[in-house]
KEKE-3310 file (N, C-alpha, C; in steps of 0.2 Angstrom, whole numbers, plus 5000, padded with zeros to 4 digits):
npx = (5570:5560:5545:5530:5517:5505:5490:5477:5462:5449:5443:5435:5426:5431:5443:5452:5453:5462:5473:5477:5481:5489:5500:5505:5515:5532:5535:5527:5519:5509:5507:5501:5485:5469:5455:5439:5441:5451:5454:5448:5459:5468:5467:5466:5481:5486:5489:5498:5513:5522:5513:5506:5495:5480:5468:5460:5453:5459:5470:5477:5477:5484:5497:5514:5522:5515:5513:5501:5483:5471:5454:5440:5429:5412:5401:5391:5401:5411:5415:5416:5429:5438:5438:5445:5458:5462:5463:5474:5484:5486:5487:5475:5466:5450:5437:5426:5408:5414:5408:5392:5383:5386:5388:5393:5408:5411:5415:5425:5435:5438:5445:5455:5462:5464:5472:5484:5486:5484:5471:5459:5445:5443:5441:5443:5445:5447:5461:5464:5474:5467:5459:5466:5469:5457:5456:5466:5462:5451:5456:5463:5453:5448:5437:5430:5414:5408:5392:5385:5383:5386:5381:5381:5379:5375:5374:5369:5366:5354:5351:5357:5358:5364:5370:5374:5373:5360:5350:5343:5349:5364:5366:5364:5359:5357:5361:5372:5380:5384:5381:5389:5400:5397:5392:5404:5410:5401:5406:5419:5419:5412:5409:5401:5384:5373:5358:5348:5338:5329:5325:5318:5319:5311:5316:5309:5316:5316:5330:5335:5333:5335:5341:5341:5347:5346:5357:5360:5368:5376:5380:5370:5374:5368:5371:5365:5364:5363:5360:5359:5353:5347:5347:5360:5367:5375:5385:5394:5402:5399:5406:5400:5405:5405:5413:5415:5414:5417:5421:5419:5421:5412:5420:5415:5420:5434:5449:5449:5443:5442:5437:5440:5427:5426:5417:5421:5424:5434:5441:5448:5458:5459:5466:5463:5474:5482:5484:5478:5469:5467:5465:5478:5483:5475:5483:5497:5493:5491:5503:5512:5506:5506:5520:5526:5521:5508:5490:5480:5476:5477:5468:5458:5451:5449:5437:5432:5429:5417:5408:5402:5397:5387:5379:5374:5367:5356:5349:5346:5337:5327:5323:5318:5327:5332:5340:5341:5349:5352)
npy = (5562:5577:5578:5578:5592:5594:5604:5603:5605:5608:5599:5586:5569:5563:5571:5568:5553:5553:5559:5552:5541:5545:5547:5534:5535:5538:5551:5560:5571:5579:5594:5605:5611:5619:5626:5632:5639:5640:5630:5619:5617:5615:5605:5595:5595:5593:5577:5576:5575:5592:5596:5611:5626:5634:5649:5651:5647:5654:5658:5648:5644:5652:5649:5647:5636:5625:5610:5606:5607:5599:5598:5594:5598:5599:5593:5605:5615:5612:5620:5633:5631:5624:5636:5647:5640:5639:5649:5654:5649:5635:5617:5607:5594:5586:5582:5566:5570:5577:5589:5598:5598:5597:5608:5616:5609:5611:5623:5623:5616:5622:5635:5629:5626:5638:5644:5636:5625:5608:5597:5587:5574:5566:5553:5540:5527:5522:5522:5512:5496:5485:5490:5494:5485:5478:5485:5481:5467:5471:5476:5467:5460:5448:5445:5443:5453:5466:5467:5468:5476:5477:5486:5491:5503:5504:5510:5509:5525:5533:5533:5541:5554:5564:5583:5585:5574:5574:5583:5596:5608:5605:5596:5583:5567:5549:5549:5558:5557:5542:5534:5539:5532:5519:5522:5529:5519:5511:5522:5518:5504:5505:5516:5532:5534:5530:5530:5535:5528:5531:5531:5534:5537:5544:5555:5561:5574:5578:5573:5561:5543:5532:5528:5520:5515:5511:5509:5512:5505:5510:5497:5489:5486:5482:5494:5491:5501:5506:5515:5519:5524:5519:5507:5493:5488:5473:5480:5476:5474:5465:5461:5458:5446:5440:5430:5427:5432:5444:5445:5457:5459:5465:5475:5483:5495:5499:5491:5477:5457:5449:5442:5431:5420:5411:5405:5392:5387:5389:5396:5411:5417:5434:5439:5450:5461:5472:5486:5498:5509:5516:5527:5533:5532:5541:5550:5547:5548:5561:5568:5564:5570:5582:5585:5582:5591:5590:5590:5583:5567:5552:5541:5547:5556:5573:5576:5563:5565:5574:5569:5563:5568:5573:5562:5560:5572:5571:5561:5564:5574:5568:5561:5572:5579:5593:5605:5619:5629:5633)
npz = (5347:5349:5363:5360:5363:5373:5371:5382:5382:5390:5405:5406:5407:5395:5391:5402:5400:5386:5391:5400:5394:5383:5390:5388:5380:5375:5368:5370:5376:5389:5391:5393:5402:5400:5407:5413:5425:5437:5448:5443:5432:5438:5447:5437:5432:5440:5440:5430:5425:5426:5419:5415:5421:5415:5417:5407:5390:5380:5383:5384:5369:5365:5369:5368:5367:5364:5354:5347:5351:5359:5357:5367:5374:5374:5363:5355:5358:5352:5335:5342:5351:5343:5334:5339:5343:5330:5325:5332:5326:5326:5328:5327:5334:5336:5346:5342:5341:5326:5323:5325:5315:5296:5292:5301:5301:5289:5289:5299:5293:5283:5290:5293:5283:5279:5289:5286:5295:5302:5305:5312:5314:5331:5329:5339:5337:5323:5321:5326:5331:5326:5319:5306:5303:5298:5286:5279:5276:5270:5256:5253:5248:5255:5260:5248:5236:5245:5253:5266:5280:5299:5313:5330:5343:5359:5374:5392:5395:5397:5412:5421:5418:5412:5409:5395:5389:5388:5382:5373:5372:5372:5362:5363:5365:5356:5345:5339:5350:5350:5340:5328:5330:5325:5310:5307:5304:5294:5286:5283:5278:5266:5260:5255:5256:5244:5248:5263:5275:5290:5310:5324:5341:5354:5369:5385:5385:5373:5363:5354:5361:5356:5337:5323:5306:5290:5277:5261:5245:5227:5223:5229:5241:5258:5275:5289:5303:5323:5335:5352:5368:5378:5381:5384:5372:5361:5355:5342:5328:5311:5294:5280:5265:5250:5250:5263:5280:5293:5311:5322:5339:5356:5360:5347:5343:5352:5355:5351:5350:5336:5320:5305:5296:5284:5268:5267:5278:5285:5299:5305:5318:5328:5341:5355:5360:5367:5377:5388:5384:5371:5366:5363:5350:5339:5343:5340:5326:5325:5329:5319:5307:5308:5312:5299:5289:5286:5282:5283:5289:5282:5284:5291:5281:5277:5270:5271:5284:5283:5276:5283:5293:5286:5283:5296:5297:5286:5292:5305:5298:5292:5306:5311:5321:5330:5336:5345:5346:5334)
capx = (5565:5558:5541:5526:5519:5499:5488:5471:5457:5444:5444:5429:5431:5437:5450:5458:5455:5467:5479:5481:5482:5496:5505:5510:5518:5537:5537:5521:5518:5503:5511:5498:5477:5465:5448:5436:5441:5458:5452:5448:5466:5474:5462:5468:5487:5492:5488:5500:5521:5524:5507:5504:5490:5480:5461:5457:5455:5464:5477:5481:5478:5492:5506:5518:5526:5513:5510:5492:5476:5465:5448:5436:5422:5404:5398:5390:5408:5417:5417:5420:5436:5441:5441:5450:5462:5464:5463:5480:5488:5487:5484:5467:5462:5442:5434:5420:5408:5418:5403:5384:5379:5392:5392:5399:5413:5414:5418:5431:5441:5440:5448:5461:5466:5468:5477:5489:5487:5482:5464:5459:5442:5446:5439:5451:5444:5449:5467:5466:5476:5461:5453:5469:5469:5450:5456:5472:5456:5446:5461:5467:5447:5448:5429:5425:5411:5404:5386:5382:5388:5381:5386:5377:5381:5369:5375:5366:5367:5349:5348:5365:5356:5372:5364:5374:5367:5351:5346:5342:5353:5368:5365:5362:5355:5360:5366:5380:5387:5386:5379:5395:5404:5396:5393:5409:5412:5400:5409:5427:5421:5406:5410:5394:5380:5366:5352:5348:5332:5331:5320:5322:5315:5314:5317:5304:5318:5317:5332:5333:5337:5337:5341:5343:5346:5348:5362:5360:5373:5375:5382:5366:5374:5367:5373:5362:5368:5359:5362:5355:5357:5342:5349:5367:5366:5380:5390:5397:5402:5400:5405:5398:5404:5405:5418:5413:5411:5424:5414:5422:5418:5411:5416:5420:5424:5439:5452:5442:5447:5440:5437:5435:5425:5427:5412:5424:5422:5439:5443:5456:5457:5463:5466:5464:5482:5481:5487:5477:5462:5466:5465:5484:5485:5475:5489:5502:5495:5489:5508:5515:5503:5508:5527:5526:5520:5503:5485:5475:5477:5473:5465:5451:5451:5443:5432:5426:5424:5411:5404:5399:5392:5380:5375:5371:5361:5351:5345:5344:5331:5321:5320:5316:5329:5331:5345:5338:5354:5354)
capy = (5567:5580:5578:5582:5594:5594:5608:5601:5611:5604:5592:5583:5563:5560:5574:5564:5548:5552:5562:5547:5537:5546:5547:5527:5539:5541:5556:5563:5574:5582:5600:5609:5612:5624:5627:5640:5638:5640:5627:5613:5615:5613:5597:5591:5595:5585:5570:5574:5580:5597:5599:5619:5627:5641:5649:5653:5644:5659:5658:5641:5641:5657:5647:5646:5631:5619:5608:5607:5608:5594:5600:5590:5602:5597:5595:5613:5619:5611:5625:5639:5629:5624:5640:5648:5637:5639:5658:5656:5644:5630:5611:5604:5588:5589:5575:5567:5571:5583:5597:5597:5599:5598:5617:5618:5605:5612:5629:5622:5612:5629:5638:5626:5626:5645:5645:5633:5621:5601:5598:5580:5573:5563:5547:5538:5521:5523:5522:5508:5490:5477:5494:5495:5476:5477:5491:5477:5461:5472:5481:5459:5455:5441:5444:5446:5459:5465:5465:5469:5480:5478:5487:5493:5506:5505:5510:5512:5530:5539:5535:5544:5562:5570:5585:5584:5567:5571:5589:5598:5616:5602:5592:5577:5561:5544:5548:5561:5553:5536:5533:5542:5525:5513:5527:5531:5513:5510:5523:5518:5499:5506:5523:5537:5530:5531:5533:5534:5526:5532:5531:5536:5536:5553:5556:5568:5582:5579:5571:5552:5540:5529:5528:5517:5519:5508:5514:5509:5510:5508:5490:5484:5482:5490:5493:5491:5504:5509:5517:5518:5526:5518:5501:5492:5483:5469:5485:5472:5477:5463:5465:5451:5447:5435:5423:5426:5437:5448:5449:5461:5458:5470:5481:5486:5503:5498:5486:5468:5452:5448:5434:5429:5414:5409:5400:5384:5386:5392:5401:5414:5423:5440:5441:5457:5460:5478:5489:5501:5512:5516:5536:5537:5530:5545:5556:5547:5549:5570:5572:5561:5574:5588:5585:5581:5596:5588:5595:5578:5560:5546:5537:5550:5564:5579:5574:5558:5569:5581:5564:5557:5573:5575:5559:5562:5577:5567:5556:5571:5580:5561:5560:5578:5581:5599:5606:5627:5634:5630)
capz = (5345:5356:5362:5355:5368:5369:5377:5382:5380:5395:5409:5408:5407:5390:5391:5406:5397:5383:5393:5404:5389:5381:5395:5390:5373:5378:5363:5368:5384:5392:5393:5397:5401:5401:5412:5415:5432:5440:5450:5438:5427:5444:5448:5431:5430:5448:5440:5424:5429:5422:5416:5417:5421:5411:5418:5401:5386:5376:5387:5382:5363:5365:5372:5359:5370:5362:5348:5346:5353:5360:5361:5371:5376:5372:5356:5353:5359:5349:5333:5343:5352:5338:5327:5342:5343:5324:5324:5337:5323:5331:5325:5333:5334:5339:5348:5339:5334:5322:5326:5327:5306:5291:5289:5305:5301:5283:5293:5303:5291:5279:5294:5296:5278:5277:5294:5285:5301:5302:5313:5313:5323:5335:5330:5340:5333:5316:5321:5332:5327:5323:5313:5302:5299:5294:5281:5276:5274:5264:5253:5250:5245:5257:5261:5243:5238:5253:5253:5270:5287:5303:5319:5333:5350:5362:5380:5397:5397:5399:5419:5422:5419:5411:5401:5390:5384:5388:5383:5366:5372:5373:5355:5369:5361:5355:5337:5339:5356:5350:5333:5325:5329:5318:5305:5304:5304:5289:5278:5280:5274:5260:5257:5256:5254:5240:5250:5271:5279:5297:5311:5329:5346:5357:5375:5386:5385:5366:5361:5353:5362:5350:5331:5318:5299:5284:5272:5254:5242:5221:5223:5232:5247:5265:5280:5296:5309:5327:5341:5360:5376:5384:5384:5383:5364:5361:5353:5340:5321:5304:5288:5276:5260:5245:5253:5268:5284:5299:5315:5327:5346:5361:5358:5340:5344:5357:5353:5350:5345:5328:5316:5298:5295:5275:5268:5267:5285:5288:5302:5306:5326:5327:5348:5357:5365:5366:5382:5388:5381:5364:5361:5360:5343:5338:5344:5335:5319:5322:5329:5314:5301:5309:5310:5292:5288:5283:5286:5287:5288:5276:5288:5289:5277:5280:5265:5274:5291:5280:5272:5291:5296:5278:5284:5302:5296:5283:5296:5309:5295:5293:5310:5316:5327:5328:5341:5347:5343:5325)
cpx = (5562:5550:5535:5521:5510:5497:5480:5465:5449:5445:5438:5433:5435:5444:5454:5460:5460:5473:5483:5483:5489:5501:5510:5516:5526:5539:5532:5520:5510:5506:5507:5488:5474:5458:5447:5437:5449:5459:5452:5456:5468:5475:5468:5474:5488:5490:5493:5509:5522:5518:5506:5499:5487:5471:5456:5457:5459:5470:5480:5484:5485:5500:5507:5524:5522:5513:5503:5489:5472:5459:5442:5432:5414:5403:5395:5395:5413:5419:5420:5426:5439:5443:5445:5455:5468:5468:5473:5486:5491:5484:5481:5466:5456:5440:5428:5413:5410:5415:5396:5381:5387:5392:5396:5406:5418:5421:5425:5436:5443:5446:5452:5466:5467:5471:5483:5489:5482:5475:5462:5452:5445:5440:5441:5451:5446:5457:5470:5469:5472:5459:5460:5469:5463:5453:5460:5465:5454:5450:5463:5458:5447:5441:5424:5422:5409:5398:5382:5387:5382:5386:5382:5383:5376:5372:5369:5368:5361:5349:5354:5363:5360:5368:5369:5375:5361:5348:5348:5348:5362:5371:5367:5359:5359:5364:5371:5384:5388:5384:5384:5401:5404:5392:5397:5411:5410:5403:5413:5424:5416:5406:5402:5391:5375:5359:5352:5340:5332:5324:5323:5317:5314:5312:5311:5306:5318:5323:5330:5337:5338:5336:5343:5343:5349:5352:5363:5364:5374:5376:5378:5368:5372:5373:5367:5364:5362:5364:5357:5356:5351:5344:5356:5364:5372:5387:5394:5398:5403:5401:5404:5398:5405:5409:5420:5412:5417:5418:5420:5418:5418:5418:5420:5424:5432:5441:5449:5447:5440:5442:5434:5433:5423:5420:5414:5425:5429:5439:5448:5453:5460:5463:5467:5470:5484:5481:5484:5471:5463:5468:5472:5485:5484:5480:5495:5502:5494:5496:5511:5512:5508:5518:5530:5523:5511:5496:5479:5477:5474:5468:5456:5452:5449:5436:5427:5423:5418:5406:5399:5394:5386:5376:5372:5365:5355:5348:5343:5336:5326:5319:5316:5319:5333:5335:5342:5343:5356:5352)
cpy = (5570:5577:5582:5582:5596:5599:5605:5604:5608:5603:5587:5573:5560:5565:5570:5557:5548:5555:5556:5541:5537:5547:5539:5530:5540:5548:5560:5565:5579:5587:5603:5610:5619:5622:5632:5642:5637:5633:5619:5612:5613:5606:5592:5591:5592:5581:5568:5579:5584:5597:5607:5621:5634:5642:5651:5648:5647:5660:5653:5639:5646:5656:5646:5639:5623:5619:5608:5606:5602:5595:5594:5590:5596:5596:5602:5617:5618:5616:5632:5638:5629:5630:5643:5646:5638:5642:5659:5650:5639:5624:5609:5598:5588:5583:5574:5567:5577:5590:5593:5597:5597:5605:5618:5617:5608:5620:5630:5618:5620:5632:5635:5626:5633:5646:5643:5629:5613:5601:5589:5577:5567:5556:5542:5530:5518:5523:5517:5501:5488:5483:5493:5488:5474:5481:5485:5469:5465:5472:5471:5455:5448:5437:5441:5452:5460:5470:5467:5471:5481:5480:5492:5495:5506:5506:5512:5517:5534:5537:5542:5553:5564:5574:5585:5579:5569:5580:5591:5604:5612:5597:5586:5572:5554:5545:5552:5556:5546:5532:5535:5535:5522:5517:5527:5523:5512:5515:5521:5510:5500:5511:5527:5533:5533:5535:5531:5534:5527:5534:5531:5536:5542:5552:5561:5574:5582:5576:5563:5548:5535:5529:5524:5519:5513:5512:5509:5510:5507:5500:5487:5483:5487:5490:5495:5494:5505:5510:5520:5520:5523:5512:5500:5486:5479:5475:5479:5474:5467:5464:5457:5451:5439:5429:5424:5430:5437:5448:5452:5459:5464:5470:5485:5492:5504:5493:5481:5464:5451:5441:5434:5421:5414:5402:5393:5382:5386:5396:5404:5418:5428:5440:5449:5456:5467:5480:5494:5505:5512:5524:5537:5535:5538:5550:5554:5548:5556:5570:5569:5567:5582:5588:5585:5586:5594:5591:5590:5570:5555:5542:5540:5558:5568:5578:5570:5560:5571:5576:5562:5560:5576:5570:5557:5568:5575:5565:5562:5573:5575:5559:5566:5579:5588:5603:5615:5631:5636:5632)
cpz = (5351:5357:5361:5361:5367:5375:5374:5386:5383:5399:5411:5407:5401:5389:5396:5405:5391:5386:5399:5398:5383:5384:5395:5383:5377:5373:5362:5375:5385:5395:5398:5397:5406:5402:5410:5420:5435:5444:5447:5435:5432:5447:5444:5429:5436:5444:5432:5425:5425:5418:5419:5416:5417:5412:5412:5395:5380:5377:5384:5374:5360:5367:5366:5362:5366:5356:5344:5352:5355:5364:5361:5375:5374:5367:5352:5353:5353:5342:5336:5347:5347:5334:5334:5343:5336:5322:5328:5333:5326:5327:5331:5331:5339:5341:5342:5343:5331:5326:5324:5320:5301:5290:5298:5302:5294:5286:5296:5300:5287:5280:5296:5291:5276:5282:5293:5291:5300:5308:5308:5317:5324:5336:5330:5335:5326:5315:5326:5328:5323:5318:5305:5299:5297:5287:5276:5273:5269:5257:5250:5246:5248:5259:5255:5241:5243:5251:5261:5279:5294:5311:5322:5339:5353:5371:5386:5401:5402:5408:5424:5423:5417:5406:5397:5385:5382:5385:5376:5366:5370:5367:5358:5361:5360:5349:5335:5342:5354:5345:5327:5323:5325:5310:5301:5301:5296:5284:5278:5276:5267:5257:5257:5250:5250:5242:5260:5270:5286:5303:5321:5336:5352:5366:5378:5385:5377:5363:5357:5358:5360:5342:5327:5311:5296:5280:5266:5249:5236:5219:5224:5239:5253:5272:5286:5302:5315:5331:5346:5366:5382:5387:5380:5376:5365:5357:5348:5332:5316:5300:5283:5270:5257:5247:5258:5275:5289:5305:5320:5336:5348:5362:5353:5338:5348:5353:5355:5347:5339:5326:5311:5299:5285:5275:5265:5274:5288:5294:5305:5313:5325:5337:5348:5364:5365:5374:5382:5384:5374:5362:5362:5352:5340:5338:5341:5330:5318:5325:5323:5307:5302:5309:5304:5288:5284:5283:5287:5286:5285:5278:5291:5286:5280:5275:5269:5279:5288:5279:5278:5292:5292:5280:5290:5300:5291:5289:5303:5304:5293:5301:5315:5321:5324:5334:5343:5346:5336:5320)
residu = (UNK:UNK:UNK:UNK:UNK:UNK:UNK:UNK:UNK:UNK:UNK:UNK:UNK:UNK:UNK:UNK:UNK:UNK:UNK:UNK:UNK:UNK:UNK:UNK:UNK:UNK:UNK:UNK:UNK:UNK:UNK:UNK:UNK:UNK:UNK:UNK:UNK:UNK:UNK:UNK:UNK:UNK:UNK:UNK:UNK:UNK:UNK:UNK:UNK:UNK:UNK:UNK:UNK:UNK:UNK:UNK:UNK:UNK:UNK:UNK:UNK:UNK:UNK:UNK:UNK:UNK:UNK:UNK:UNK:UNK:UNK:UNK:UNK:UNK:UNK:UNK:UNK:UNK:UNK:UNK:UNK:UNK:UNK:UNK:UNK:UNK:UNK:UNK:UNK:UNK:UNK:UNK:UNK:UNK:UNK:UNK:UNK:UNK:UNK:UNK:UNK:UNK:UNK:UNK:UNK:UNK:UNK:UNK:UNK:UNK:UNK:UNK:UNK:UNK:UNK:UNK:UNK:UNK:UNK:UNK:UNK:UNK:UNK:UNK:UNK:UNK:UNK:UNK:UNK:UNK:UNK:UNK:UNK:UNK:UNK:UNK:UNK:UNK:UNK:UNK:UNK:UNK:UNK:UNK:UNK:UNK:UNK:UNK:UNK:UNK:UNK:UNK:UNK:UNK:UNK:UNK:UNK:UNK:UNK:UNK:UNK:UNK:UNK:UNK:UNK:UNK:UNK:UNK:UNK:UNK:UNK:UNK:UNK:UNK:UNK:UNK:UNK:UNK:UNK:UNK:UNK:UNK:UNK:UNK:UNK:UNK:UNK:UNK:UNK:UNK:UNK:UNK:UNK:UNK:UNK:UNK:UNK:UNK:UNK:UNK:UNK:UNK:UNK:UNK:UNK:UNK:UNK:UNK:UNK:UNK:UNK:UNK:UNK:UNK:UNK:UNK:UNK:UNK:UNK:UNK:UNK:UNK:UNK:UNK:UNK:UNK:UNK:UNK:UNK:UNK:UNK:UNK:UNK:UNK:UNK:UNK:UNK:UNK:UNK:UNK:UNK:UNK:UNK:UNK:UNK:UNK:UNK:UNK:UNK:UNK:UNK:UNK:UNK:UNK:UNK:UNK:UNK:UNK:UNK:UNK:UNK:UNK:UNK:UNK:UNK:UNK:UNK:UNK:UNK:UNK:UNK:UNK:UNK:UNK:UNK:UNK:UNK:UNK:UNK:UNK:UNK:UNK:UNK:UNK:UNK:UNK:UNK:UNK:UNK:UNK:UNK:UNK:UNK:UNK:UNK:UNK:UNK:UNK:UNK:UNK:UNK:UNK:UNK:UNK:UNK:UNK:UNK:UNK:UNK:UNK:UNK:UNK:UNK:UNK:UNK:UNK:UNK:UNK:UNK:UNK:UNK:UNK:UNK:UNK:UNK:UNK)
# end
């Protein structure tokens, strides 16, 4: 099979973190990237062989040499990459978070399905082993009902300065950049929730830097999620049910080893034996969609995307966070 030939659309650090990540893909090549800077692509293509350079982002989404698009701008950026991208019929995969509201994101899948092209965010976790073996536990009822979901992000970002954590112009804060994780987390195993409780903590440039929410849902069960940039939290996901409980290990967003403990006091180890960061999965599954002629993957709908981002903006409009471009 030829390879599936990616133009990436950045060079900040998670662009060279999947680009080096797919570089362990023998069917998946780092074709080509695009800058605002002649300067930067050139940075960012020596470190990838036969990577081409492009000082435009239009340039890149108009090669007709690539497969798709891996946009991996900022979070404000990320809609008008993407529809660019879109506009140039091209399949995107968008980093998360998808976009900054659910009408962006509504926007952007709209424009992918009248372009006829696949767009995917890129919320690599959701395609990582141990997450598909949590989806294979639940799918066996090995837990039971479940009853209860606990998972926290909490990194030591705020002293770092980056604005675009720490600033309102930027949609900076804890609950895009790293509250998205155990969000997304509690819908894949609860699904969209009844009601959101949310409460948040705010920076002097006005972001949050911290947030938490309760998610309630018609079965009775909740899930407890937070997120943190002021301090490093255990990052640790549980799922707790009627015959017994999964704990996921720091850090349940990367490959982790895991464990059910059964209330007979069984237990089963999951090791983490896992090579490597993790954001190539991602790229197997948006080139597997797109070869298939497909336009989203099972693994995150475009439904669940819209679902994530209705519930980041709930908790956004209870906690009063208010972005100036919006």
């Amino acid at each position: 099979m030829e390879k599936f030939r990616w133009g990436i659309l950045s060079t900040g650090g998670i662009a060279q973190a999947f680009a080096k990540d797919i570089e362990r893909l023998p069917d998946h090549s780092v074709a080509a990237v695009g800058s605002r800077s002649r300067e930067g692509a050139e940075f960012f293509a020596s470190q990838f062989a036969g990577c081409r350079t492009f000082a435009s982002y239009e340039d890149l989404v108009n090669d007709p040499n690539l497969d798709a698009i891996y946009v991996a701008t900022p979070q404000p950026f990320h809609l008008p990459h993407t529809l660019l991208a879109l506009h140039a019929g091209k399949p995107v995969l968008c980093e998360k978070p998808f976009a900054v509201n659910a009408a962006q994101a509504k926007l952007m899948i709209d424009t992918a399905h009248s372009s006829k092209v696949a767009i995917m965010e890129a919320m690599w976790t959701r395609f990582l082993p141990h997450i598909h073996k949590v989806r294979e536990i639940l799918a066996a009822g090995t837990l039971g009902d479940i009853h209860s979901v606990e998972a926290d992000h909490g990194q030591l970002l705020a002293l770092l300065n980056i604005p675009r954590l720490m600033l309102p112009e930027y949609a900076g804060g804890a609950l895009l950049d790293l509250g998205v994780y155990p969000i997304s987390f509690a819908h894949l195993v609860l699904g969209v929730p009844s009601k959101i409780t949310a409460s948040s903590s705010f920076t002097k440039e006005g972001v949050d830097g911290s947030t938490s929410a309760i998610f309630d849902y018609p079965s009775g069960a909740q899930a407890i999620l937070s997120s943190n940039m002021i301090v490093a939290t255990p990052c640790t996901a549980v799922i707790s049910g009627s015959l017994g409980r999964l704990e996921i290990d720091r850090t349940f967003y990367n490959p982790a080893s895991m464990r059910i403990t059964l209330n007979d006091g069984t237990v089963t180890e999951f090791s983490r034996n896992y090579e490597g960061h993790g954001l190539r999965e991602q790229a197997v599954e948006f080139a597997r969609i797109v070869r298939a002629g497909l336009f989203e993957s099972p693994y995150l709908t475009h439904a669940e995307t819209l679902d994530i981002m209705k519930s980041m903006d709930e908790i956004r409009r209870q906690v009063k966070l208010v972005f100036p471009f919006e």
